[in-house]
mmCIF file of the N, C-alpha and C atoms, coordinates in Angstrom:
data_MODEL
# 
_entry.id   MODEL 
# 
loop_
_atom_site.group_PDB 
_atom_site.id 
_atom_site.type_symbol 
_atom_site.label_atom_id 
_atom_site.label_alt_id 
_atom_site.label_comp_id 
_atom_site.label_asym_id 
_atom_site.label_entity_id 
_atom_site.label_seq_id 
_atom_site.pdbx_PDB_ins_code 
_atom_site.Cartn_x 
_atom_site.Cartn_y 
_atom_site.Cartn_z 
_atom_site.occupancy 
_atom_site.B_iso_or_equiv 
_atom_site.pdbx_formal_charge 
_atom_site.auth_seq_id 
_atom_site.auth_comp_id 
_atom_site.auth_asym_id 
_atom_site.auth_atom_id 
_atom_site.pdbx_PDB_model_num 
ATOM 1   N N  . UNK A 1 1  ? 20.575 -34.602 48.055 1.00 0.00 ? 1  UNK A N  1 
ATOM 2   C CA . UNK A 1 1  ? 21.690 -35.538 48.204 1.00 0.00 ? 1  UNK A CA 1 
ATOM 3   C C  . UNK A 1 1  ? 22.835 -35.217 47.249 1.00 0.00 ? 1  UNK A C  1 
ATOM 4   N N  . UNK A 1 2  ? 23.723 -35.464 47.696 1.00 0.00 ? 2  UNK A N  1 
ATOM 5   C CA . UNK A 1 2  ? 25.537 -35.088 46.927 1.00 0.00 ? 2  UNK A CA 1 
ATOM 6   C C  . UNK A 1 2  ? 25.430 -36.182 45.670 1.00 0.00 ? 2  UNK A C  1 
ATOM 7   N N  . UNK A 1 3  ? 25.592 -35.865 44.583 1.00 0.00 ? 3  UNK A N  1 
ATOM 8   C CA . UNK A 1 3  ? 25.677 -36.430 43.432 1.00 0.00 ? 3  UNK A CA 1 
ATOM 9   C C  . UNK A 1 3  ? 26.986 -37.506 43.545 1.00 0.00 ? 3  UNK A C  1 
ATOM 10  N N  . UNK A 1 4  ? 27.442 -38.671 43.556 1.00 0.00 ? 4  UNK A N  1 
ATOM 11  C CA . UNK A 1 4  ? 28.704 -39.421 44.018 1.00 0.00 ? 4  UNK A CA 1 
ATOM 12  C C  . UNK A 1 4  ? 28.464 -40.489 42.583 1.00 0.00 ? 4  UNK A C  1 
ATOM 13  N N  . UNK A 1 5  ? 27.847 -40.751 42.351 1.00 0.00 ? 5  UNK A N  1 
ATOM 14  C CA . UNK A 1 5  ? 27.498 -42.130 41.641 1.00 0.00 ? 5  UNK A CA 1 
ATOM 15  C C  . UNK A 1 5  ? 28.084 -41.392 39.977 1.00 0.00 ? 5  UNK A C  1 
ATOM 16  N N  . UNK A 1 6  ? 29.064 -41.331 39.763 1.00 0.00 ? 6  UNK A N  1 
ATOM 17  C CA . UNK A 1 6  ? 29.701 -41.467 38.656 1.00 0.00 ? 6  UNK A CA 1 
ATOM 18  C C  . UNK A 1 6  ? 29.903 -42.324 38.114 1.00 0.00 ? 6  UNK A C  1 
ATOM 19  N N  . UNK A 1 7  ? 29.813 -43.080 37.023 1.00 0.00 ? 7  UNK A N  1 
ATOM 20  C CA . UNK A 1 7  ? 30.297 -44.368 36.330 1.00 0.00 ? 7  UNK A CA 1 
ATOM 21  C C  . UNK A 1 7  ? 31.841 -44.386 36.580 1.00 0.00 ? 7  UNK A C  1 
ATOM 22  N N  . UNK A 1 8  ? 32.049 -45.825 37.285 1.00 0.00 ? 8  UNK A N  1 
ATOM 23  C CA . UNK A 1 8  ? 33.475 -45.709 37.393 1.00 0.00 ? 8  UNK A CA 1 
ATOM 24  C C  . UNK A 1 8  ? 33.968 -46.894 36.000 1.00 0.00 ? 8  UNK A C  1 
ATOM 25  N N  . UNK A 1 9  ? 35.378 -46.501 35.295 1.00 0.00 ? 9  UNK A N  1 
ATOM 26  C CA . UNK A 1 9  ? 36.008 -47.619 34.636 1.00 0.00 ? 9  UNK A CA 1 
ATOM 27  C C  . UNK A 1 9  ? 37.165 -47.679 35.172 1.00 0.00 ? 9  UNK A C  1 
ATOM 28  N N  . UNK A 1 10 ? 37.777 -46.975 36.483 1.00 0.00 ? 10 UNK A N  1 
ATOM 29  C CA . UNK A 1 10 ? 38.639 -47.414 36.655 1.00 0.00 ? 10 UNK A CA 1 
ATOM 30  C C  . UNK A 1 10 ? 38.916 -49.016 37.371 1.00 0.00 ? 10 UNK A C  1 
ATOM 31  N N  . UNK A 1 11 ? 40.340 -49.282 37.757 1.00 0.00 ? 11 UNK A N  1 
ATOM 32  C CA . UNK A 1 11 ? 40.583 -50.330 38.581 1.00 0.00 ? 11 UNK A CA 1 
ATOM 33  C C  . UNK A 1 11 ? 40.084 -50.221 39.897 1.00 0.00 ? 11 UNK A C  1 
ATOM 34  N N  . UNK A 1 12 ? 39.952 -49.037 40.406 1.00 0.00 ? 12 UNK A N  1 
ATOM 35  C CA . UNK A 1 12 ? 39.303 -49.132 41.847 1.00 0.00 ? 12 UNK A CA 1 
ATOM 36  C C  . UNK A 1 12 ? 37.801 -49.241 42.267 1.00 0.00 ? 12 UNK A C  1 
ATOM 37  N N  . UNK A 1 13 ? 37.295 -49.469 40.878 1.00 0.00 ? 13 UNK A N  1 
ATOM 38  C CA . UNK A 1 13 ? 35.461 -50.075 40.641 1.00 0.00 ? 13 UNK A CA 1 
ATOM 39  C C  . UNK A 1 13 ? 35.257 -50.345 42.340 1.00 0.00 ? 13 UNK A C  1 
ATOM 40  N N  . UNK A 1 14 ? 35.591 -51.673 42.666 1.00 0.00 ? 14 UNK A N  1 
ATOM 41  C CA . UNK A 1 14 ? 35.207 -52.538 44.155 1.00 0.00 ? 14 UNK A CA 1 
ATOM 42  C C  . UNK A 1 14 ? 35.234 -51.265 45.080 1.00 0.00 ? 14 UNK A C  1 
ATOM 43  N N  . UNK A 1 15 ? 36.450 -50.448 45.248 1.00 0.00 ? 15 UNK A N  1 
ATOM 44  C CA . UNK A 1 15 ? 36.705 -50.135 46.469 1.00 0.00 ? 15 UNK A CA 1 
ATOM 45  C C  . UNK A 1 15 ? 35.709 -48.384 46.490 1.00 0.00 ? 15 UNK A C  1 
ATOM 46  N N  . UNK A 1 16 ? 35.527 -48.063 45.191 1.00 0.00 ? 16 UNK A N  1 
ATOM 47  C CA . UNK A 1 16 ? 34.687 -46.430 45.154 1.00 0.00 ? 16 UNK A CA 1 
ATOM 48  C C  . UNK A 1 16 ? 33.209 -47.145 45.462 1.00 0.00 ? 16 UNK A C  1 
ATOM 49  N N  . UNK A 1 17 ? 32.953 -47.986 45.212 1.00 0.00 ? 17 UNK A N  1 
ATOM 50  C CA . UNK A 1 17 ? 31.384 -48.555 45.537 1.00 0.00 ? 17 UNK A CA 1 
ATOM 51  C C  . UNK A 1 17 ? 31.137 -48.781 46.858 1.00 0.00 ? 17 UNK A C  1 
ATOM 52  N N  . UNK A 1 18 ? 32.547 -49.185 47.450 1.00 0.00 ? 18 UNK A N  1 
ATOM 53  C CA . UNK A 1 18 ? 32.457 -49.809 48.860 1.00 0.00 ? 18 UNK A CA 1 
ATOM 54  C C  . UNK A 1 18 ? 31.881 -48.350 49.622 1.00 0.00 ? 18 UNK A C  1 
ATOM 55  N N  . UNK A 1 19 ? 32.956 -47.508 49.309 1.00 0.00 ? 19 UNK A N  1 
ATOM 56  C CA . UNK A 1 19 ? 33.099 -46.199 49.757 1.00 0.00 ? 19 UNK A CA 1 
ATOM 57  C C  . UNK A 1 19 ? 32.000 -45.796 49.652 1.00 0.00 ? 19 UNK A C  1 
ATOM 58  N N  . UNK A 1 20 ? 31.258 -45.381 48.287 1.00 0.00 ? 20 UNK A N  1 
ATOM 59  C CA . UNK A 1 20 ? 29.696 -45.194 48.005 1.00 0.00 ? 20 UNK A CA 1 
ATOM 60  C C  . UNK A 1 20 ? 28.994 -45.626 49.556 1.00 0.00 ? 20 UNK A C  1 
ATOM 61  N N  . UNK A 1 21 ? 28.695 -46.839 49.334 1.00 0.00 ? 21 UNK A N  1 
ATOM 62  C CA . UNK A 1 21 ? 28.026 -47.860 50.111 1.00 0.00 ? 21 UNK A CA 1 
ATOM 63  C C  . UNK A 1 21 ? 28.422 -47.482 51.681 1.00 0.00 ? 21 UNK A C  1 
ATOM 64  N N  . UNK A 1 22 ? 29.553 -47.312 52.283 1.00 0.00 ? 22 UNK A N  1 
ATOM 65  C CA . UNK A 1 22 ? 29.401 -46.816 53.428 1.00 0.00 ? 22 UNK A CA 1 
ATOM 66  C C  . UNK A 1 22 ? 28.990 -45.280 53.626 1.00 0.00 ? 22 UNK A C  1 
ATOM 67  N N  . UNK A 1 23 ? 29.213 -44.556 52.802 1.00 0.00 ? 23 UNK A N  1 
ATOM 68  C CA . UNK A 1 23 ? 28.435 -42.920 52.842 1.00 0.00 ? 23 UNK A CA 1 
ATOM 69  C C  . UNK A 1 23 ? 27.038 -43.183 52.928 1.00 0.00 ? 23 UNK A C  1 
ATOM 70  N N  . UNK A 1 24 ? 26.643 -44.100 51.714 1.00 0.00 ? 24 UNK A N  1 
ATOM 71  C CA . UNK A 1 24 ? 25.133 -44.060 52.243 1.00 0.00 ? 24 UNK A CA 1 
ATOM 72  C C  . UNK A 1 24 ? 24.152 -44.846 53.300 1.00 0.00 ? 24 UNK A C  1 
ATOM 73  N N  . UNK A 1 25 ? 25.490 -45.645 54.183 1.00 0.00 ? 25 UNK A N  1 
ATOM 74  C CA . UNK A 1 25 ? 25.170 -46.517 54.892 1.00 0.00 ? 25 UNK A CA 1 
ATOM 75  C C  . UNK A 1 25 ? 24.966 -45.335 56.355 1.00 0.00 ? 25 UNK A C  1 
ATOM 76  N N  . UNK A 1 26 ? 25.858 -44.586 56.570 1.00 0.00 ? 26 UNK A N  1 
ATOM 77  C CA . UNK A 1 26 ? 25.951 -43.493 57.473 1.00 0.00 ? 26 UNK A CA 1 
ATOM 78  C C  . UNK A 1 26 ? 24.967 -42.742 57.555 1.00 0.00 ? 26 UNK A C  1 
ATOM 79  N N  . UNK A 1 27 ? 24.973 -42.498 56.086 1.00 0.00 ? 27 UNK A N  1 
ATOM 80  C CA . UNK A 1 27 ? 23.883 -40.906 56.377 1.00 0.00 ? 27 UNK A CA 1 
ATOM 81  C C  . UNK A 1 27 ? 22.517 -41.929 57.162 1.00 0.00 ? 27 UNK A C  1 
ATOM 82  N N  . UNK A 1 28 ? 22.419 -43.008 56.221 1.00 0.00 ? 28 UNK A N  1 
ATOM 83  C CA . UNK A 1 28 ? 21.282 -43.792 56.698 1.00 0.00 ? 28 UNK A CA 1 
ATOM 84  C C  . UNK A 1 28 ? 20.769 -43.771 58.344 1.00 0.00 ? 28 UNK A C  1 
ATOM 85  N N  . UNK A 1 29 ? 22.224 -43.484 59.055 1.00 0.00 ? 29 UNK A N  1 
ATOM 86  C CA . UNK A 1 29 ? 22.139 -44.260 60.457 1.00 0.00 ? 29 UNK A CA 1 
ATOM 87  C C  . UNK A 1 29 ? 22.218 -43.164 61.382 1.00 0.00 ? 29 UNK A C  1 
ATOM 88  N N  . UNK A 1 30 ? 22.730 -41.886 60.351 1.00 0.00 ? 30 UNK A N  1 
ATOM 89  C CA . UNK A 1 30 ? 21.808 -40.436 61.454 1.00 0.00 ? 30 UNK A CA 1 
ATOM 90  C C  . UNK A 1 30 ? 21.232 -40.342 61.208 1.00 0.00 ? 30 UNK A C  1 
ATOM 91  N N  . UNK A 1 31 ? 20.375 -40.199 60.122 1.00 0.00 ? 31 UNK A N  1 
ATOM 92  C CA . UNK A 1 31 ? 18.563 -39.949 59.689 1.00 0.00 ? 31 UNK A CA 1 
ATOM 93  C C  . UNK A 1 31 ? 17.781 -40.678 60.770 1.00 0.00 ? 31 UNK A C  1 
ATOM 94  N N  . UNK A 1 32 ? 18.737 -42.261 61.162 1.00 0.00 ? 32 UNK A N  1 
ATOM 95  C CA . UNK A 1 32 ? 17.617 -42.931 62.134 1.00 0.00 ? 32 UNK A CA 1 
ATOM 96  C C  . UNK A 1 32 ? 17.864 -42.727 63.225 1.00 0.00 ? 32 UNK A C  1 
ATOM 97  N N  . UNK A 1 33 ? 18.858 -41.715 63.370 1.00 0.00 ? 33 UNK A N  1 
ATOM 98  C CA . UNK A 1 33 ? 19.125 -41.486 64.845 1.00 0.00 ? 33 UNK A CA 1 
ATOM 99  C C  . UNK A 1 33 ? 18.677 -40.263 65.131 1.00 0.00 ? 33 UNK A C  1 
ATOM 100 N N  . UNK A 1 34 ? 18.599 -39.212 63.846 1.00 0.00 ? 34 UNK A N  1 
ATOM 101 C CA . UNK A 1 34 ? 17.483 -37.894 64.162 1.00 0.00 ? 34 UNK A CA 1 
ATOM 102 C C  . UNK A 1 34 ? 16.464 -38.425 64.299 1.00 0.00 ? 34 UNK A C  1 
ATOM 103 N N  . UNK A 1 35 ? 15.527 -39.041 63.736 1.00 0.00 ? 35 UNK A N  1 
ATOM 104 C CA . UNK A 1 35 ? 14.329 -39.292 63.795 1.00 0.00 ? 35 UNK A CA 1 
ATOM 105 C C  . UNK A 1 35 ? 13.715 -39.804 64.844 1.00 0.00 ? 35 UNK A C  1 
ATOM 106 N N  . UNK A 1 36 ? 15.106 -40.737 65.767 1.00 0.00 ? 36 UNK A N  1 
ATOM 107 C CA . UNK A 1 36 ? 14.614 -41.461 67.157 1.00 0.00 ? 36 UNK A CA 1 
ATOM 108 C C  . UNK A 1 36 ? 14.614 -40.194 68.617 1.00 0.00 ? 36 UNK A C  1 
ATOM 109 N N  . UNK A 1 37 ? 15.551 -39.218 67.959 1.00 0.00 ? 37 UNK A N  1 
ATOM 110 C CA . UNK A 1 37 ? 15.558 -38.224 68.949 1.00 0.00 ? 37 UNK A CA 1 
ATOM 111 C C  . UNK A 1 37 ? 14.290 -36.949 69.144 1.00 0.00 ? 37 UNK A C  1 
ATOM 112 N N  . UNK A 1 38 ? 13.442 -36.928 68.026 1.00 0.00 ? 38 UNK A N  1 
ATOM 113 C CA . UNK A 1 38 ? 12.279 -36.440 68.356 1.00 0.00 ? 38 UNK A CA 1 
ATOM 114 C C  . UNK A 1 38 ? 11.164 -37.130 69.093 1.00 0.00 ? 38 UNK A C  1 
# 
C-alpha cells in the first residue's frame, strides 16, 4: 500500500483526511469487486 498518512499540521487537516478516506474507501470497493469477479 502507498504510504499517504503523513501527519498533517496544516489548515487543510479536514479536507487531506477526507481525501485519505475516499482513496481508501475506493481501493476498498475494487478489491470487492475483484474478488466478486472470480
Amino acid at each position: 500500500p502507498k504510504q499517504r498518512r503523513e501527519s498533517h499540521t496544516n489548515n487543510n487537516n479536514n479536507t487531506d483526511n477526507t481525501a485519505i478516506i475516499a482513496e481508501d474507501l475506493t481501493r476498498i470497493a475494487e478489491n470487492t469487486l475483484d474478488s466478486g469477479s472470480r
